[in-house]
KEMIFI-932199 format. One record per residue (C-alpha): x, y, z. Coordinates in steps of 0.25 Angstrom, whole numbers, plus 5000, padded with zeros to 4 digits. Example, Ala and Ser with C-alpha at 12.3 -4.5 7.8 and 13.67 -1.06 7.14 Angstrom:
! residues 2
<site c1="5049" c2="4982" c3="5031"/>
<site c1="5055" c2="4996" c3="5029"/>
This chain:
! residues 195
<site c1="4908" c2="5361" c3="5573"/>
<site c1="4902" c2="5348" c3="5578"/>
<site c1="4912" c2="5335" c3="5582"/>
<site c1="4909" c2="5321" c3="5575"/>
<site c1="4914" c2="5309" c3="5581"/>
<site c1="4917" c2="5300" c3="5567"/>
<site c1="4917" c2="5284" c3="5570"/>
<site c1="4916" c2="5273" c3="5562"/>
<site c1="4904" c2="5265" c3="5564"/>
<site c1="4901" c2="5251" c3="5560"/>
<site c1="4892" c2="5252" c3="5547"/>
<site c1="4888" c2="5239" c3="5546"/>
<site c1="4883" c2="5235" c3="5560"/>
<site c1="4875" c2="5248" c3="5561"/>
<site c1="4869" c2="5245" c3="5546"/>
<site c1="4865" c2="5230" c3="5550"/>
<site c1="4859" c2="5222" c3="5560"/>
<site c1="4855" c2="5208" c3="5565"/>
<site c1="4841" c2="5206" c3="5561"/>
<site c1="4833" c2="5196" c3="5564"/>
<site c1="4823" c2="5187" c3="5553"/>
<site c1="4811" c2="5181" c3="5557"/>
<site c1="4805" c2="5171" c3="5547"/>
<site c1="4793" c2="5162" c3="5550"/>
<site c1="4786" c2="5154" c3="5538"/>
<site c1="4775" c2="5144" c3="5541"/>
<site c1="4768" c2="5136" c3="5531"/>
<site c1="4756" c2="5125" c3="5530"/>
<site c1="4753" c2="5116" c3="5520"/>
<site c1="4744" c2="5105" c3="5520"/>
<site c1="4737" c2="5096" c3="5507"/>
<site c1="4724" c2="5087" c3="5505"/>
<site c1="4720" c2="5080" c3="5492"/>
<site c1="4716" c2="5089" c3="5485"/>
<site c1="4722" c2="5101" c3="5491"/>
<site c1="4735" c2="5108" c3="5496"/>
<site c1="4739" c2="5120" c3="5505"/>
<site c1="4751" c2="5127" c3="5508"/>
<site c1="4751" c2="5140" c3="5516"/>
<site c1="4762" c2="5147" c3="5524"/>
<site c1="4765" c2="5160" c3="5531"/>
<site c1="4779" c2="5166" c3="5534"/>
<site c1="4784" c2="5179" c3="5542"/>
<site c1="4798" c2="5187" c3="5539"/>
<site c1="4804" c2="5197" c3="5548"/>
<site c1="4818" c2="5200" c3="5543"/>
<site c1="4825" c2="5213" c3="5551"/>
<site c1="4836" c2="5215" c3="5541"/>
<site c1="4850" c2="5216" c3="5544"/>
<site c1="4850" c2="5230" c3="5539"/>
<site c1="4841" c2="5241" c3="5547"/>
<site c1="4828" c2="5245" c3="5541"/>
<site c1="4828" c2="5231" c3="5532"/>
<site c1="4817" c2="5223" c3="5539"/>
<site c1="4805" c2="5214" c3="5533"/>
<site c1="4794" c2="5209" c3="5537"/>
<site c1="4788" c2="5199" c3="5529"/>
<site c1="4773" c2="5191" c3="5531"/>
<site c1="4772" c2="5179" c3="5519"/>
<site c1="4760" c2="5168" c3="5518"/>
<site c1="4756" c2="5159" c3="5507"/>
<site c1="4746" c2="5150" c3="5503"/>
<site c1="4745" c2="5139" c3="5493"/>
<site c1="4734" c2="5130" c3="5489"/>
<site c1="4731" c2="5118" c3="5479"/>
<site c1="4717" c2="5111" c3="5477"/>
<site c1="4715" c2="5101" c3="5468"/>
<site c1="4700" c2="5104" c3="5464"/>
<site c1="4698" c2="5093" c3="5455"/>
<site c1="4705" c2="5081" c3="5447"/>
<site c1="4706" c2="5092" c3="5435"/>
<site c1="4707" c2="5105" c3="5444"/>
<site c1="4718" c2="5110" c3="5453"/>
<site c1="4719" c2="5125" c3="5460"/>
<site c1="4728" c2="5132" c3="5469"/>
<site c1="4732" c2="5146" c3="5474"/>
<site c1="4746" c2="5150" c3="5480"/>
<site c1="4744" c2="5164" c3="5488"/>
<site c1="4757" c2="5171" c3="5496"/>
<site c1="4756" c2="5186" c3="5504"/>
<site c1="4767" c2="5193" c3="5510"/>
<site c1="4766" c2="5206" c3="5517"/>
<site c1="4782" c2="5211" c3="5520"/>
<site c1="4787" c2="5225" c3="5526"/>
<site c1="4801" c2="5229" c3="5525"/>
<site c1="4810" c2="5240" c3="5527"/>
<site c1="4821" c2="5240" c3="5516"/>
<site c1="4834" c2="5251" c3="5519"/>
<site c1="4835" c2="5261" c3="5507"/>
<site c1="4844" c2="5259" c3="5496"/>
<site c1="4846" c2="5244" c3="5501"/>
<site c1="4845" c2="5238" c3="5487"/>
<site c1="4858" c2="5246" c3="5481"/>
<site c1="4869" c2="5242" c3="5485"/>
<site c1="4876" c2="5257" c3="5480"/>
<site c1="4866" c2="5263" c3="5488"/>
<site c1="4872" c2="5271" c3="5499"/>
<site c1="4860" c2="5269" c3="5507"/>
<site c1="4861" c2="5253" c3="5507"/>
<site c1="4868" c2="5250" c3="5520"/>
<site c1="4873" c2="5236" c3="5515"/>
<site c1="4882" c2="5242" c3="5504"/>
<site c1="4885" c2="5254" c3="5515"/>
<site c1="4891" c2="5245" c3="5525"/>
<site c1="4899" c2="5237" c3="5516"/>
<site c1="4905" c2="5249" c3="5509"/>
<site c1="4908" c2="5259" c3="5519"/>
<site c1="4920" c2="5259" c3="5529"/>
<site c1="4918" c2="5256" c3="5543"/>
<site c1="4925" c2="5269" c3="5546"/>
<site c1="4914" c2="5279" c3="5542"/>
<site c1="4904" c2="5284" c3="5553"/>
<site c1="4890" c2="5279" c3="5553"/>
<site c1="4884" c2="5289" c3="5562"/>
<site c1="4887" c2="5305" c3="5565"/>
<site c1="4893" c2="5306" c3="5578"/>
<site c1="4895" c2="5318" c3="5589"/>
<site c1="4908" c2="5321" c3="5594"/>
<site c1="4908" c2="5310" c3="5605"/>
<site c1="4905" c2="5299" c3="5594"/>
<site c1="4889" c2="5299" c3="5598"/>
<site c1="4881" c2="5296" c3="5585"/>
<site c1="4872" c2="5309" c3="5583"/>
<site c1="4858" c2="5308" c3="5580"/>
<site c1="4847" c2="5318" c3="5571"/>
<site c1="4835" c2="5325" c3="5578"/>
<site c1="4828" c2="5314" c3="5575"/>
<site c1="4836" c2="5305" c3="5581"/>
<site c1="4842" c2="5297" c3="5570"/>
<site c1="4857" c2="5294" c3="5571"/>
<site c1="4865" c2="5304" c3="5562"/>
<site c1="4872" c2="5297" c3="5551"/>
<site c1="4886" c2="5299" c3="5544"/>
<site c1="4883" c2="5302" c3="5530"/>
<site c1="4897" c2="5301" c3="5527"/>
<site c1="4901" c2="5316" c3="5527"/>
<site c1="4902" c2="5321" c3="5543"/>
<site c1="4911" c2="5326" c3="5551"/>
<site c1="4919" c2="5333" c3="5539"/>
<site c1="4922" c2="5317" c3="5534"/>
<site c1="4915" c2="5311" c3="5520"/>
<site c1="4915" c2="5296" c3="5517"/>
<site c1="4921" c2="5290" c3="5506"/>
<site c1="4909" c2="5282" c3="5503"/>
<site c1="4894" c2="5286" c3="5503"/>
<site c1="4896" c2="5299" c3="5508"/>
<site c1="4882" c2="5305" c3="5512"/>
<site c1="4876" c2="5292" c3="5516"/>
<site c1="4874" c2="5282" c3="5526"/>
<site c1="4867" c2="5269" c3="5524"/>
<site c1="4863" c2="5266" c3="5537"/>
<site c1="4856" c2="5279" c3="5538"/>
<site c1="4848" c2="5275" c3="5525"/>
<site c1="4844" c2="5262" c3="5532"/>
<site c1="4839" c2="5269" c3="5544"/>
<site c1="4832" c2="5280" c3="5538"/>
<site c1="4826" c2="5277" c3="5525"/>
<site c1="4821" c2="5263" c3="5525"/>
<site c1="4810" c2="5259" c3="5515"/>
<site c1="4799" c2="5251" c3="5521"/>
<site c1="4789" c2="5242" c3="5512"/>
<site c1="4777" c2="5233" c3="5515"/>
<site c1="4768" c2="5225" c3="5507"/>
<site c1="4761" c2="5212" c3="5504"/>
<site c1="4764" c2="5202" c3="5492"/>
<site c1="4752" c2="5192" c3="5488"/>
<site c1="4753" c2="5182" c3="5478"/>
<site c1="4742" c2="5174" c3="5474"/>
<site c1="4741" c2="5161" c3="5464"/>
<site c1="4731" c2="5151" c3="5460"/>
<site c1="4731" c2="5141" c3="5449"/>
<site c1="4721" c2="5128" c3="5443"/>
<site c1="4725" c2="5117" c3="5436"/>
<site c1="4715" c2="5111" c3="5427"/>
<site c1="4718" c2="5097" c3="5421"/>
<site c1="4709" c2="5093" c3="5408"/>
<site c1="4710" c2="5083" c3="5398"/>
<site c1="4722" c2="5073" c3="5403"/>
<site c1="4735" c2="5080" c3="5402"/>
<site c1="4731" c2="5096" c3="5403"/>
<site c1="4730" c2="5104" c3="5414"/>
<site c1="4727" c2="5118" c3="5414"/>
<site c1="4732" c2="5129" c3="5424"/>
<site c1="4727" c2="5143" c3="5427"/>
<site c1="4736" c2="5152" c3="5438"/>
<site c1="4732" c2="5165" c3="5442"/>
<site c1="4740" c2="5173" c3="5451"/>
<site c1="4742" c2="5186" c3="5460"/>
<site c1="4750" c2="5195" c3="5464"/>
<site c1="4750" c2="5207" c3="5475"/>
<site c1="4763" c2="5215" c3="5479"/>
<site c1="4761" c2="5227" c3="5485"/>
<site c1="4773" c2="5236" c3="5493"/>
<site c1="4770" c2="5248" c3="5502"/>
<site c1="4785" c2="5255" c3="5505"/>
């Protein structure tokens, strides 16, 4: 009994944006006779040009060399990043009729986006969440992914993660005898993810 207003919408300019990225990287470095140092720090923002498909990114590293002795040299090499990120569902398969990049290149631009009343207005749930066309309203079924929208995924079920990433090294060079050298590296590794 009710009247829908069926319009074509634009898929692609409502699935992607114009984002901006930030990226700022410094780095020191500096040497004496016997020792050398390289430190540098960095900072990414990237919006994404797809909704809910931002990251932010803090990196810095450390590198030091010290020759101890004629017959001893040591060094350690120590990078941290600590990220956040927001990643759409199903963004990864490219059949996924939640991956809004396939979506928009497959489907035509003739099929609605949104539900819309009778005087074209786009409806919205209790909640307050634009009502989207899944593909089967107003007594009309799409030919493609019928009972989904991509842009509705992107909106609605994003996957947020945050972390920190370290990586330590350190190594000697021990020179005997006139033409050996012995090396030790020792190494670590921390990754941990919360989503």
């Amino acid at each position: 009994g009710k009247e829908y207003y069926v319009r074509p919408d634009d898929w692609t300019d409502a699935a992607f944006r114009t984002s901006l990225r930030q990226e700022y990287n410094i780095s020191i470095a500096g040497s004496g006779d016997k020792t050398s140092v390289y430190a540098s720090f960095g900072y990414l923002n990237n919006e994404g040009i797809a909704y809910n498909s931002d990251m932010d990114r803090f990196t810095t590293r450390l590198k030091l060399d010290y020759q101890a002795k004629d017959w001893l040299k040591m060094g350690a090499n120590a990078t941290y990043a600590r990220f956040h990120y927001n990643q759409i569902d199903d963004d990864g398969s490219s059949g996924s009729s939640g991956n809004v990049f396939a979506y928009t290149t497959t489907i035509g631009p003739i099929y609605p986006l949104y539900i819309r009343d009778g005087n074209g207005n786009i409806l919205y749930n209790e909640d307050g969440i634009k009502l989207y066309d899944y593909g089967q309203n107003a007594g009309m079924e799409r030919s493609i992914f019928t009972n989904s929208n991509a842009l509705s995924e992107s909106r609605l079920n994003t996957q947020s993660s945050e972390g920190n990433a370290f990586n330590g090294t350190a190594y000697f060079d021990i020179t005997f005898l006139k033409d050996f050298k012995f090396t030790f590296n020792a190494g670590v590794t921390l990754d941990e993810t919360r989503s």
